[in-house]
C-alpha angles and dihedrals in degrees: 000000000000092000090050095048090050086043091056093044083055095054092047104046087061092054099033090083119125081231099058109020125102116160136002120216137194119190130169104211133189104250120234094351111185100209107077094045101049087053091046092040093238096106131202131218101242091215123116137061142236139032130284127233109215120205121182152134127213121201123237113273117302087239088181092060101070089142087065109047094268087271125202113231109223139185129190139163112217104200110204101221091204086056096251122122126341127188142209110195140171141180155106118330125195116194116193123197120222097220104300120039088239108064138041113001125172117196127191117194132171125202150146126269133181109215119203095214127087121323084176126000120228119280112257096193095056106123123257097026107169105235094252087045089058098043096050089049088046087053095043086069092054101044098031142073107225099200096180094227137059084217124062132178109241118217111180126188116198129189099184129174111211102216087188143339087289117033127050135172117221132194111193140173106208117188134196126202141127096234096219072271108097093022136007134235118020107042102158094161123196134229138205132187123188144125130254142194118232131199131193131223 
């Protein structure tokens, strides 16, 4: 916890600048929720407990990068309260009106994040296990995501409503898998669905 944490400080910090920060925002989440993944085909293990607390900051638009939509570059930290994975992620952010600023906004982003739970659960079948020993990896693979890498990709889909020119609610499915993509084999994934506040600078 205390890499990712440093990890995390680090991210912000890049994007806290007068210069570069927008908005803050603070969410409590339901960790690795099945629902939203069976209907979309991605899946979730369904494994794990708790909530996450999710902690994070965007920029203002990339205005130079037309070619690629004017993204916004976020950073957050999700903190599992049951002690299983927690996650530090960053990325691109797209946020969408619907008509007025004010008013209805989805955003779609994409990222990378580093979990500190299982890329690969112990081996249950390796020779002169003590008893307890099997038993505790036996029940890893009932209570834990093996994601198979410490790295995930991190698509995100918002639907947020701006009260105001400061304060926005957002409810928001963030998912975490390696895609066979940036490693191969287990791939459980995790998802988390929630809603934030958000408050601009």
């Amino acid at each position: 916890m205390r890499k990712l944490l440093l990890a995390a400080s680090a991210v912000f910090a890049a994007l806290a600048g007068p210069v570069c920060a927008q908005e803050a925002f603070v969410g409590v989440f339901g960790h690795d929720v099945t629902f939203i993944g069976d209907a979309l085909g991605v899946g979730a293990a369904g494994k794990e407990d708790g909530m996450d607390i999710m902690l994070g900051v965007r920029s203002q638009r990339w205005e130079r990068a037309a070619w690629l939509g004017k993204p916004k570059f976020y950073a957050m930290v999700s903190g599992n309260t049951s002690g299983d994975t927690s996650f530090v992620s960053g990325g691109l952010a797209w946020p969408i009106d619907f008509g007025e600023e004010d008013g209805f906004y989805f955003q779609p982003a994409l990222g990378l994040a580093y979990q500190d739970g299982y890329s690969k659960l112990p081996d249950f079948r390796e020779p002169g296990l003590t008893p307890a020993e099997l038993q505790r990896r036996i029940d890893l693979r009932e209570e834990r995501v093996e994601f198979g890498s410490k790295i995930l990709f991190q698509p995100e889909l918002t639907l947020g409503y701006r009260f105001n020119d400061k304060i926005a609610a957002e409810l928001s499915w963030v998912h975490l898998s390696h895609g066979q993509i940036l490693a191969s084999g287990k791939n459980e994934g995790l998802d988390d669905v929630g809603v934030r506040l958000v408050y601009s600078f």
